[in-house]
PDB file of N, CA, C and O in Angstrom:
ATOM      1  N   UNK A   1     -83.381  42.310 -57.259  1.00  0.00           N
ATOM      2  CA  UNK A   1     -83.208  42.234 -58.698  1.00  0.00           C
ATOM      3  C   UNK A   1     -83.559  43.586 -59.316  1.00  0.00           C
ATOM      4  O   UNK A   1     -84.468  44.257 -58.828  1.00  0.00           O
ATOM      5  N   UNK A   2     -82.941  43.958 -60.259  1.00  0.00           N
ATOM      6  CA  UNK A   2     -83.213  45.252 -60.716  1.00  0.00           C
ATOM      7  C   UNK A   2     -83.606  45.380 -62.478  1.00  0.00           C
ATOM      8  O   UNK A   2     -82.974  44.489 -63.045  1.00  0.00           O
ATOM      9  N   UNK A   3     -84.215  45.979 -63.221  1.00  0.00           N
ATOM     10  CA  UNK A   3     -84.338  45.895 -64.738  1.00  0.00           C
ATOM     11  C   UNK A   3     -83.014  46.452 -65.675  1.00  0.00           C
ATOM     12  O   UNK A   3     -82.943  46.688 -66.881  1.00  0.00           O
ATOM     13  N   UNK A   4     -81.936  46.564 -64.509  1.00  0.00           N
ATOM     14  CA  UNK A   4     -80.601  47.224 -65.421  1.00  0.00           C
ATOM     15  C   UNK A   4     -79.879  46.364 -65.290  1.00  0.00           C
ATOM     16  O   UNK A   4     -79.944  45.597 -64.330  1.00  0.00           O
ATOM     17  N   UNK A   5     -78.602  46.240 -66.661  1.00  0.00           N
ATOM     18  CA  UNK A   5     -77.837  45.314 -66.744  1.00  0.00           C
ATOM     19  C   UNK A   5     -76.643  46.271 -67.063  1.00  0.00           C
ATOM     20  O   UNK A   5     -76.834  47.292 -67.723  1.00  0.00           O
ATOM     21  N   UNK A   6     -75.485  45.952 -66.617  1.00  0.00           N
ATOM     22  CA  UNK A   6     -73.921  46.016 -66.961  1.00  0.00           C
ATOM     23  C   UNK A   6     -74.538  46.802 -68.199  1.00  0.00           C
ATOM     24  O   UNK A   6     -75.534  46.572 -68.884  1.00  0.00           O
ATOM     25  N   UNK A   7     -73.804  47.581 -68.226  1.00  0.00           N
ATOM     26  CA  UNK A   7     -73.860  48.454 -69.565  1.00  0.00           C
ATOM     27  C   UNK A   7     -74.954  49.172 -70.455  1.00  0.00           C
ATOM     28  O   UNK A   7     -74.817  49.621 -71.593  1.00  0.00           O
ATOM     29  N   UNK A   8     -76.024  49.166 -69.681  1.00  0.00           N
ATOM     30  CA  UNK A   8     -77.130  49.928 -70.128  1.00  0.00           C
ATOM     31  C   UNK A   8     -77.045  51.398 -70.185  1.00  0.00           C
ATOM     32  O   UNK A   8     -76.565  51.816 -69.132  1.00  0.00           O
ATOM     33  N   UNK A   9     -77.291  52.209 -70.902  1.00  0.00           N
ATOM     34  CA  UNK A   9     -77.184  53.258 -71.143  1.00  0.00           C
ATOM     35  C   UNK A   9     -78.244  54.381 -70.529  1.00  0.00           C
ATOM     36  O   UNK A   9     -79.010  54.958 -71.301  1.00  0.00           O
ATOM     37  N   UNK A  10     -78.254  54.674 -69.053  1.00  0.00           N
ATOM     38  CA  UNK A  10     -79.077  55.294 -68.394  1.00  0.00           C
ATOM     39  C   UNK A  10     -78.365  56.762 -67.770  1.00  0.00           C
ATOM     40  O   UNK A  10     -77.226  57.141 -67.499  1.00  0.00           O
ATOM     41  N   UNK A  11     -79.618  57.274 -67.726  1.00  0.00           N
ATOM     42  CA  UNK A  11     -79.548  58.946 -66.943  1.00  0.00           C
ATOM     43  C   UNK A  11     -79.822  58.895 -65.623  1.00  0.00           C
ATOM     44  O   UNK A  11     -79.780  57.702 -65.323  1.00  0.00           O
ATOM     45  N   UNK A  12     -80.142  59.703 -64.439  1.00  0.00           N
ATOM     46  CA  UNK A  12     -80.499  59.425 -63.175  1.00  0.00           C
ATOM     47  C   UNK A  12     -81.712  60.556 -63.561  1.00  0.00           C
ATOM     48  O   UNK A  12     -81.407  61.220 -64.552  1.00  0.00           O
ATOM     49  N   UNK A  13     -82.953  60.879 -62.999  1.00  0.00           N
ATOM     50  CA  UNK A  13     -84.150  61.898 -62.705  1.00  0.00           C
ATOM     51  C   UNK A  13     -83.544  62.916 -62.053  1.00  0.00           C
ATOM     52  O   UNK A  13     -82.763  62.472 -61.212  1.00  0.00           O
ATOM     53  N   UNK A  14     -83.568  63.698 -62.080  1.00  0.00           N
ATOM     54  CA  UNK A  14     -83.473  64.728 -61.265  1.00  0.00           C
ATOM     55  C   UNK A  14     -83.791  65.153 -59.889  1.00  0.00           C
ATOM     56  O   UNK A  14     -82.989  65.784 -59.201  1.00  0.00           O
ATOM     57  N   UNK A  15     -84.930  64.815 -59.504  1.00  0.00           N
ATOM     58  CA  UNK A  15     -86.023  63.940 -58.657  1.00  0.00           C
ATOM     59  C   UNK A  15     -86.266  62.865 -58.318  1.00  0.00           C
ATOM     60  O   UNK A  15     -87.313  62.418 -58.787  1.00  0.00           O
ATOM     61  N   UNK A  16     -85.426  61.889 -57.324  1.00  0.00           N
ATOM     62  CA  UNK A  16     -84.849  60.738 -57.705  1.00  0.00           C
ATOM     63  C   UNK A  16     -86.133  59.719 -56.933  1.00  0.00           C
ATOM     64  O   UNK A  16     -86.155  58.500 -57.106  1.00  0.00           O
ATOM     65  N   UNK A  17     -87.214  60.497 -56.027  1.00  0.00           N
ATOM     66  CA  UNK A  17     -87.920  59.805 -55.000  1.00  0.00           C
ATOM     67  C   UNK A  17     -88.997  60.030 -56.305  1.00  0.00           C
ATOM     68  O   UNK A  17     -89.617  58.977 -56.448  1.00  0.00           O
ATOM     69  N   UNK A  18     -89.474  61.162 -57.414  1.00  0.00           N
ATOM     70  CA  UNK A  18     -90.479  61.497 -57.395  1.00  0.00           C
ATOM     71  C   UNK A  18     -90.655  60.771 -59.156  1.00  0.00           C
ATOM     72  O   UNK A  18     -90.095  61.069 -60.211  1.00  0.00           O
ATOM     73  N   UNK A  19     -91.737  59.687 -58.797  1.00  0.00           N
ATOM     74  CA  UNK A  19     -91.471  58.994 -60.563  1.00  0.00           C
ATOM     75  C   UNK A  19     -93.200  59.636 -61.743  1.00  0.00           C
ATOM     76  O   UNK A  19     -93.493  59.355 -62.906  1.00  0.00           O
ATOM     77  N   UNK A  20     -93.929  60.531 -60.697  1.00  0.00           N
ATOM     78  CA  UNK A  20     -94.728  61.026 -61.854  1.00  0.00           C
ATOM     79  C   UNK A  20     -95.682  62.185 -60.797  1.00  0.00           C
ATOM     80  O   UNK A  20     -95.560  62.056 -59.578  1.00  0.00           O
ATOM     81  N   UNK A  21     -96.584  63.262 -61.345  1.00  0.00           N
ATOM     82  CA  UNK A  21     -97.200  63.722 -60.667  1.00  0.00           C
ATOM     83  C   UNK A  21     -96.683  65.130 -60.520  1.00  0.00           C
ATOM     84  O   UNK A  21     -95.552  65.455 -60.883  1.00  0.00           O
ATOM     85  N   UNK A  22     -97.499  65.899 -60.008  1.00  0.00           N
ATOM     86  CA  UNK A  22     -97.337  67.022 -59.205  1.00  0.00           C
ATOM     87  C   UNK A  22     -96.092  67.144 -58.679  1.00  0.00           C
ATOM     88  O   UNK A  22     -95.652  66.044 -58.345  1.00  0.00           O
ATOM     89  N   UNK A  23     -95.198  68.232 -58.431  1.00  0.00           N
ATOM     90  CA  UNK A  23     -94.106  68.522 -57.491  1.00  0.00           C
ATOM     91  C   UNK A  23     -95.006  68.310 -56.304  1.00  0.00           C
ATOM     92  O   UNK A  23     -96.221  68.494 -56.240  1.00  0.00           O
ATOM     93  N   UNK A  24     -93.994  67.797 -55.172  1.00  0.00           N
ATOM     94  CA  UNK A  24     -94.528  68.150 -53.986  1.00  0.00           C
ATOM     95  C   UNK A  24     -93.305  68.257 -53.117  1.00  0.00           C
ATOM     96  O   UNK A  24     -92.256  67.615 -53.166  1.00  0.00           O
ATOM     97  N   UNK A  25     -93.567  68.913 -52.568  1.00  0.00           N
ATOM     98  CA  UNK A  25     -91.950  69.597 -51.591  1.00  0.00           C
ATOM     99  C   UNK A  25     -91.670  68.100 -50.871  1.00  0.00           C
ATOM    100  O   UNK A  25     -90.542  67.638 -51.041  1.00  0.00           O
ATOM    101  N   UNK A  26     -92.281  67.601 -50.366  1.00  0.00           N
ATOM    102  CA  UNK A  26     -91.812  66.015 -49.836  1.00  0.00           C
ATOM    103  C   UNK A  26     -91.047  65.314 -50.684  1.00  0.00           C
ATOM    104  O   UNK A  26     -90.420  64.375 -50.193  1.00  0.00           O
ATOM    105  N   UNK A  27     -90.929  65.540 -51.902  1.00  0.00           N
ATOM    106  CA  UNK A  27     -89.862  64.674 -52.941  1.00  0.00           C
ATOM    107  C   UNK A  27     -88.433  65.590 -52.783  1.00  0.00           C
ATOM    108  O   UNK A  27     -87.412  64.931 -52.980  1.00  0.00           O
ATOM    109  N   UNK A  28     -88.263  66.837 -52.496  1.00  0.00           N
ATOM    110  CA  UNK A  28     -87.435  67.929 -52.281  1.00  0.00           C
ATOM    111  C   UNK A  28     -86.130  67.150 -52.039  1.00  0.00           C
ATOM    112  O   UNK A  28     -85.264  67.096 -52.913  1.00  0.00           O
ATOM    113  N   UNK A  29     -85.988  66.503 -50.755  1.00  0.00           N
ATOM    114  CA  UNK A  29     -85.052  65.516 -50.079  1.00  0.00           C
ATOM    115  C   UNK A  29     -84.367  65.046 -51.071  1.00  0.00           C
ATOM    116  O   UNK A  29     -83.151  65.047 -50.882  1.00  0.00           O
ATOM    117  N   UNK A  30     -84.839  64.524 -52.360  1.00  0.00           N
ATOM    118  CA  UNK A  30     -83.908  63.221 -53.175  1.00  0.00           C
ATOM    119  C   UNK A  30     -83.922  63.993 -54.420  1.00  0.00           C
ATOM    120  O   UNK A  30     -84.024  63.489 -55.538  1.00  0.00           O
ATOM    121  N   UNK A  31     -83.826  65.108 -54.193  1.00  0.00           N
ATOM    122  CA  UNK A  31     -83.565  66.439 -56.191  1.00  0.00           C
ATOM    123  C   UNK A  31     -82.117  66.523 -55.787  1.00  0.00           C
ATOM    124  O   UNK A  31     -81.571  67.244 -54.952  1.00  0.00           O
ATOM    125  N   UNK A  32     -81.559  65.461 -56.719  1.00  0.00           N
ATOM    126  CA  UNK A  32     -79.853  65.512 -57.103  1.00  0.00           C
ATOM    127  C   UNK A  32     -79.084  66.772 -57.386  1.00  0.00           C
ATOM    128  O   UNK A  32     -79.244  67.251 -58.509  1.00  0.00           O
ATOM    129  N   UNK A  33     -78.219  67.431 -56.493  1.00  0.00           N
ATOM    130  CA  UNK A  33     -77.813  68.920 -56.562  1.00  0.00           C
ATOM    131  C   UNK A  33     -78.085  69.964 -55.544  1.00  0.00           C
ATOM    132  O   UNK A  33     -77.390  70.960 -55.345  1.00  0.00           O
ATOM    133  N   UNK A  34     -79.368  69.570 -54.809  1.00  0.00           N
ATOM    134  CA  UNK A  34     -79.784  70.480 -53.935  1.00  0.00           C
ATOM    135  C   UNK A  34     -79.595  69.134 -52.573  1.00  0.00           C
ATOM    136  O   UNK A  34     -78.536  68.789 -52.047  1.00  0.00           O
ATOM    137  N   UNK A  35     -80.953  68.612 -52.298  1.00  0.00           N
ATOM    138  CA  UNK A  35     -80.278  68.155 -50.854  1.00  0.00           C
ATOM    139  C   UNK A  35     -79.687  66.667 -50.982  1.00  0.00           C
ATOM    140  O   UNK A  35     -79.617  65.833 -50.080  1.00  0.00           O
ATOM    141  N   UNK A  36     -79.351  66.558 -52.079  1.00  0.00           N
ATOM    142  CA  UNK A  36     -78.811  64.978 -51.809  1.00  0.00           C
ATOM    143  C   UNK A  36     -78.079  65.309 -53.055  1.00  0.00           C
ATOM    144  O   UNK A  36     -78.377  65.859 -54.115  1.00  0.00           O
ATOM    145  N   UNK A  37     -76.768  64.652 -52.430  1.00  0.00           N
ATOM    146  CA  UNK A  37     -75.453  64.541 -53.330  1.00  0.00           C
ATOM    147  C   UNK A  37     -76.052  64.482 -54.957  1.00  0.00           C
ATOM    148  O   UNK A  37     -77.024  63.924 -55.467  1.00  0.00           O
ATOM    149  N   UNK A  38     -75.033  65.288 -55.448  1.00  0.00           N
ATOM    150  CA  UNK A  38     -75.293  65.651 -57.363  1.00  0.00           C
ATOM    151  C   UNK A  38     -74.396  64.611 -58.067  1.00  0.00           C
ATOM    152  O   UNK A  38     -73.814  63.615 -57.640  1.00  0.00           O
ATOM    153  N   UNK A  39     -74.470  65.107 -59.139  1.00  0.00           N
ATOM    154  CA  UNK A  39     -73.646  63.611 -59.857  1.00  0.00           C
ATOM    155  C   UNK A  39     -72.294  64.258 -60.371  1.00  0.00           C
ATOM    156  O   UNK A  39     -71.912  63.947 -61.499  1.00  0.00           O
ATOM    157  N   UNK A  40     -71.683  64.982 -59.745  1.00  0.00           N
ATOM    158  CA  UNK A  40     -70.094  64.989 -60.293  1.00  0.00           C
ATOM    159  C   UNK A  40     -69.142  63.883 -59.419  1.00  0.00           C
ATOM    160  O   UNK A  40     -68.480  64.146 -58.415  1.00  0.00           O
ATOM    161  N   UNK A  41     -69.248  62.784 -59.989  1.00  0.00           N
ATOM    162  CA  UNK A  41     -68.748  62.051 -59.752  1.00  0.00           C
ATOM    163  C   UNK A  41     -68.297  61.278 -60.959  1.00  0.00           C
ATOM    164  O   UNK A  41     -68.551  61.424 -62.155  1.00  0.00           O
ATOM    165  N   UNK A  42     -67.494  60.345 -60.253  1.00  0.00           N
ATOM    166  CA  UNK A  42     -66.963  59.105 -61.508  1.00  0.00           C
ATOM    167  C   UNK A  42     -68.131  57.849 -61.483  1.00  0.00           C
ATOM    168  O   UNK A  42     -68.475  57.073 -62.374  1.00  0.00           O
ATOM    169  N   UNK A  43     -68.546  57.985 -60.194  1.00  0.00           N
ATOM    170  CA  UNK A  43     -69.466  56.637 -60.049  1.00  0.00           C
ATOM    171  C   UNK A  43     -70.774  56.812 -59.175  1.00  0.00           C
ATOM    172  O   UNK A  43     -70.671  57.125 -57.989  1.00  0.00           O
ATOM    173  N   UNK A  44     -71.546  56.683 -59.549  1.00  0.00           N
ATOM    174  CA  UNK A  44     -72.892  57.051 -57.647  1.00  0.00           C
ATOM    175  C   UNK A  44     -73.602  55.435 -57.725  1.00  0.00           C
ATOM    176  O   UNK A  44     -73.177  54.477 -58.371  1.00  0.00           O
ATOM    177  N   UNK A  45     -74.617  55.491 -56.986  1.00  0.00           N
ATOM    178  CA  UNK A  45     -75.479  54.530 -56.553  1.00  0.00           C
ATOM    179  C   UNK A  45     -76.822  55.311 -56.344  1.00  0.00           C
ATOM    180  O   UNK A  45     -77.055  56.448 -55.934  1.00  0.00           O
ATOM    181  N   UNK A  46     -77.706  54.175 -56.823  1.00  0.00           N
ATOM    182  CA  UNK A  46     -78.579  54.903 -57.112  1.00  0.00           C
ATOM    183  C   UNK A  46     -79.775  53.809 -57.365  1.00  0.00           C
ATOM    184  O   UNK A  46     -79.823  52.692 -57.879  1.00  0.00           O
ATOM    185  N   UNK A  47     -80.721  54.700 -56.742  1.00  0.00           N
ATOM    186  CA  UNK A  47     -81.819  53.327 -56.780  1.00  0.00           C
ATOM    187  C   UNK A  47     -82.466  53.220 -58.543  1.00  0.00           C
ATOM    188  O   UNK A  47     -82.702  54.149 -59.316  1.00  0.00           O
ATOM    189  N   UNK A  48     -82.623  51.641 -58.766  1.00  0.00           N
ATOM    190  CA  UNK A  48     -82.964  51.619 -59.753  1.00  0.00           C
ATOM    191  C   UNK A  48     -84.080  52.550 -60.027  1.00  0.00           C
ATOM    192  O   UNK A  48     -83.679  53.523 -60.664  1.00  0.00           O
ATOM    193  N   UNK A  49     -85.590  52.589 -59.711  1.00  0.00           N
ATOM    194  CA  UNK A  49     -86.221  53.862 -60.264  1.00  0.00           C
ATOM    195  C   UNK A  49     -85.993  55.053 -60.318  1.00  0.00           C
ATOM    196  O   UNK A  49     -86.855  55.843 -60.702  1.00  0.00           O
ATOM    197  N   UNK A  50     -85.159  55.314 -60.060  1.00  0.00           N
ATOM    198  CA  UNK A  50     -84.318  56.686 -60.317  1.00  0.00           C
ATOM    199  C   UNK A  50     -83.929  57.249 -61.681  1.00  0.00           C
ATOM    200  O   UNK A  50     -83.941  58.415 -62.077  1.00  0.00           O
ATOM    201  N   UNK A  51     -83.591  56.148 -62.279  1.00  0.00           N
ATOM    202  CA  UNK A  51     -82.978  55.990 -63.508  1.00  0.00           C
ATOM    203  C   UNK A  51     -84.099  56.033 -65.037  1.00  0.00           C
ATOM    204  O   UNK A  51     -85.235  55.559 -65.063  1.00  0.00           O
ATOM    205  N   UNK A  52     -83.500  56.626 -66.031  1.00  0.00           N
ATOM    206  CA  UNK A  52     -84.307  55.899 -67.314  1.00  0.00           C
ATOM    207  C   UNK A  52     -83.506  55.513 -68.243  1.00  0.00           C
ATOM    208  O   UNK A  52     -82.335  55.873 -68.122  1.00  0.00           O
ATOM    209  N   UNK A  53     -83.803  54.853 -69.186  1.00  0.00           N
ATOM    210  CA  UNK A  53     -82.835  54.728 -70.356  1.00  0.00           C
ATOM    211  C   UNK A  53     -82.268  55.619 -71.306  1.00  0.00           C
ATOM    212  O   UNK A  53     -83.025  56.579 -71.448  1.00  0.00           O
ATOM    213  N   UNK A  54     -81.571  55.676 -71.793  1.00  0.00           N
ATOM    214  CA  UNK A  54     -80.986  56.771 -73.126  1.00  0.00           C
ATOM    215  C   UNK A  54     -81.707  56.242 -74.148  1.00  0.00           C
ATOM    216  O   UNK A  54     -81.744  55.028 -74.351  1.00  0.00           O
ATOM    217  N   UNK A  55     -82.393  57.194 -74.935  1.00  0.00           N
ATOM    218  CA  UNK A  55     -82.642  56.701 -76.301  1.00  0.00           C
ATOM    219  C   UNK A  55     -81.306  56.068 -76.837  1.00  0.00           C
ATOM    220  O   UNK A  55     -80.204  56.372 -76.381  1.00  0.00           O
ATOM    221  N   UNK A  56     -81.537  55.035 -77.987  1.00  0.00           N
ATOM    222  CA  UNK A  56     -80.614  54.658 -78.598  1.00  0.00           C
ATOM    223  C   UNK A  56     -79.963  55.417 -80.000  1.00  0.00           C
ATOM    224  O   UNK A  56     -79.031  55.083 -80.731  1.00  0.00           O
ATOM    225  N   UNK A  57     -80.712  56.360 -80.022  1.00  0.00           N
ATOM    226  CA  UNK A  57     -80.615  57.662 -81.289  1.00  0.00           C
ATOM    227  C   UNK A  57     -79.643  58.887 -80.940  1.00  0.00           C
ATOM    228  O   UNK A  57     -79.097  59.623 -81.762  1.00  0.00           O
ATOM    229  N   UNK A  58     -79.532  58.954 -79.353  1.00  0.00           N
ATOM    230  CA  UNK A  58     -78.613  60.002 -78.438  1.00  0.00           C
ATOM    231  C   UNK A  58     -77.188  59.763 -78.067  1.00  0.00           C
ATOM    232  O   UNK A  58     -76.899  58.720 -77.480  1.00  0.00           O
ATOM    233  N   UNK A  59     -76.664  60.270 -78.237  1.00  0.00           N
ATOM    234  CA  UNK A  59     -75.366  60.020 -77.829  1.00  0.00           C
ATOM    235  C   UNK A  59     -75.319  60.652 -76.205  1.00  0.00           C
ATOM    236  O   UNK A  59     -76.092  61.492 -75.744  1.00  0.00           O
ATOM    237  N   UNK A  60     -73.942  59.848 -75.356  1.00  0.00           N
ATOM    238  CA  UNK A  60     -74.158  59.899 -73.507  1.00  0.00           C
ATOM    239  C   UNK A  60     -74.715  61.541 -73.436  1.00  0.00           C
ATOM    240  O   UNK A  60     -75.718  62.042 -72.927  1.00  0.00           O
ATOM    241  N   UNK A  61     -73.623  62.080 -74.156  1.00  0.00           N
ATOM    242  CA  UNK A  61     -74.300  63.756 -74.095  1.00  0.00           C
ATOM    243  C   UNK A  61     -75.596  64.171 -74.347  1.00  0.00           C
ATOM    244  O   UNK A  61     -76.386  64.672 -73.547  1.00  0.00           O
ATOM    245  N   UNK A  62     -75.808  63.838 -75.925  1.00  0.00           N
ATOM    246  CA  UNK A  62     -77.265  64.448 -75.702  1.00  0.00           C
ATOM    247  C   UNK A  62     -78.360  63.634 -73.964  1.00  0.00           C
ATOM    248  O   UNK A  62     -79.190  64.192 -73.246  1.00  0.00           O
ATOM    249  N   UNK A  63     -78.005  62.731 -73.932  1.00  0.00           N
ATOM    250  CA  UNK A  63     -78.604  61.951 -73.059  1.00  0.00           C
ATOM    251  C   UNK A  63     -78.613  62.588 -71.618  1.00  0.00           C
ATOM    252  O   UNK A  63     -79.653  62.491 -70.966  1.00  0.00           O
ATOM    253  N   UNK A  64     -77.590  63.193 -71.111  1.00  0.00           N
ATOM    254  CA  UNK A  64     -76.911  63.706 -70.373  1.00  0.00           C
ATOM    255  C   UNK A  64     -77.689  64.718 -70.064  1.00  0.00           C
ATOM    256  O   UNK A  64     -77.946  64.724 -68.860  1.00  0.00           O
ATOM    257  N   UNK A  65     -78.458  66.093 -71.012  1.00  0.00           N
ATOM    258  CA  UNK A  65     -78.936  66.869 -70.769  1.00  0.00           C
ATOM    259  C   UNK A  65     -80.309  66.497 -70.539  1.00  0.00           C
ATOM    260  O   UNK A  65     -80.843  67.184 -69.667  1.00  0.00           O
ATOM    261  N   UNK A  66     -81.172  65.454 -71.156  1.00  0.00           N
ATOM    262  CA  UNK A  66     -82.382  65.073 -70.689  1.00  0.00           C
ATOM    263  C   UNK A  66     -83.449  65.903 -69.298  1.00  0.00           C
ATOM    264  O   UNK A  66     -84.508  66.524 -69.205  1.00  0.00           O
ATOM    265  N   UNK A  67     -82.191  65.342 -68.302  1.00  0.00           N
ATOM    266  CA  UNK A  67     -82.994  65.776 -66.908  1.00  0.00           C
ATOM    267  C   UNK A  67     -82.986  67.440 -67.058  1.00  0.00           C
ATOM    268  O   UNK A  67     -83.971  68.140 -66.825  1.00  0.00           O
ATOM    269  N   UNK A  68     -81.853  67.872 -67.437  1.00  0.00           N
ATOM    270  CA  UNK A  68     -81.949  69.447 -67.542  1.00  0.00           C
ATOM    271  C   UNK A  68     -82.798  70.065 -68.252  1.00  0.00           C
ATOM    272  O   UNK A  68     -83.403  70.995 -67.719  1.00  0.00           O
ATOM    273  N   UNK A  69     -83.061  69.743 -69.561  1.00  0.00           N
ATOM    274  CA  UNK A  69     -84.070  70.015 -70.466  1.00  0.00           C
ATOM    275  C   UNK A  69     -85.554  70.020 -69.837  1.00  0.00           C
ATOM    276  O   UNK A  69     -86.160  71.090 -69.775  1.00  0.00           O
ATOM    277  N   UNK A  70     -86.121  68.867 -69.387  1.00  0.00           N
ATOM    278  CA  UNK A  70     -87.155  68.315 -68.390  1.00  0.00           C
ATOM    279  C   UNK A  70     -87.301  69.508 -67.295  1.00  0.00           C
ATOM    280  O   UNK A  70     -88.246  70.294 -67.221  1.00  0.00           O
ATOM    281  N   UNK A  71     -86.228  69.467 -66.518  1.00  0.00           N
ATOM    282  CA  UNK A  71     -86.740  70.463 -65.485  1.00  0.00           C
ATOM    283  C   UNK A  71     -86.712  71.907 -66.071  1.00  0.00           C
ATOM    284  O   UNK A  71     -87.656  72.608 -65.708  1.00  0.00           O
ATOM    285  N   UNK A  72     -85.786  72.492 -66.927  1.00  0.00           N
ATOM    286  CA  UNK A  72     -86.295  73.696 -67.397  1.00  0.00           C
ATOM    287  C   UNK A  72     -87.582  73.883 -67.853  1.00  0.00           C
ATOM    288  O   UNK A  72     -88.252  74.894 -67.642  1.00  0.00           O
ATOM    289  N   UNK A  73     -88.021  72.662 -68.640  1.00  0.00           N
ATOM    290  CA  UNK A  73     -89.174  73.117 -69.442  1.00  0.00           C
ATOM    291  C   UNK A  73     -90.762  73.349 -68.116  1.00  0.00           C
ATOM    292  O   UNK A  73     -91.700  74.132 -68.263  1.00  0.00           O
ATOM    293  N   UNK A  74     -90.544  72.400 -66.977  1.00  0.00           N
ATOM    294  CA  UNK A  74     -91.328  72.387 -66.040  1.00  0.00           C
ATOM    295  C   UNK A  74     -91.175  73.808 -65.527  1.00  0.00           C
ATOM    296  O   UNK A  74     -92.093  74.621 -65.423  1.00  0.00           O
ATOM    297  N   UNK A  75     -89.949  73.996 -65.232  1.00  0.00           N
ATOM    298  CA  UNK A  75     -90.107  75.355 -64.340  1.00  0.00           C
ATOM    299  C   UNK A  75     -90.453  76.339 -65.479  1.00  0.00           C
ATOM    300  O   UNK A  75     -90.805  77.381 -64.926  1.00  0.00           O
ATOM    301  N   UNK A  76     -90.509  76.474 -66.753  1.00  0.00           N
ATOM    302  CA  UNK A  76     -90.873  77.416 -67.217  1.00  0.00           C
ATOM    303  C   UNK A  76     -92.465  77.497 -67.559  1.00  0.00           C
ATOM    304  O   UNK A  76     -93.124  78.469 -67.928  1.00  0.00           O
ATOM    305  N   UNK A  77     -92.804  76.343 -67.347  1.00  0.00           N
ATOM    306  CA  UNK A  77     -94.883  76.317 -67.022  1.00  0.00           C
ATOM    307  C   UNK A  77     -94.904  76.504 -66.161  1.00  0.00           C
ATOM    308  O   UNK A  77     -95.983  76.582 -65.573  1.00  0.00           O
TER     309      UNK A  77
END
């Protein structure tokens, strides 16, 4: 059973193993783009904690950049 339904409006993490904490190169494996398939696709699979919701204030786009925003701002601390 999963907390997503048909039509929920979600992003994938960037970091798809890693849901809080410290980087640690052991999460490396599941960073979408580098060693595990990226999302130019029409469709992926994807484990539910992977995922978060879209604000309901964002449109898919703004939503879209989320993970990018997130990891820039990390790599720039």
């Amino acid at each position: 059973m999963t907390k997503w339904a048909v039509g929920d409006r979600v992003v994938a993490n960037f970091t798809q193993a890693q849901l809080a904490g410290e980087f640690d190169a052991a999460y490396f494996p599941s960073s979408l783009g580098a060693q595990a398939h990226g999302m130019l696709s029409q469709y992926r699979i994807l484990e539910d904690y992977g995922l978060v919701r879209i604000p309901e204030h964002l449109s898919y786009e703004e939503g879209a950049t989320l993970p990018c925003a997130a990891l820039t701002a990390w790599n720039a601390l």
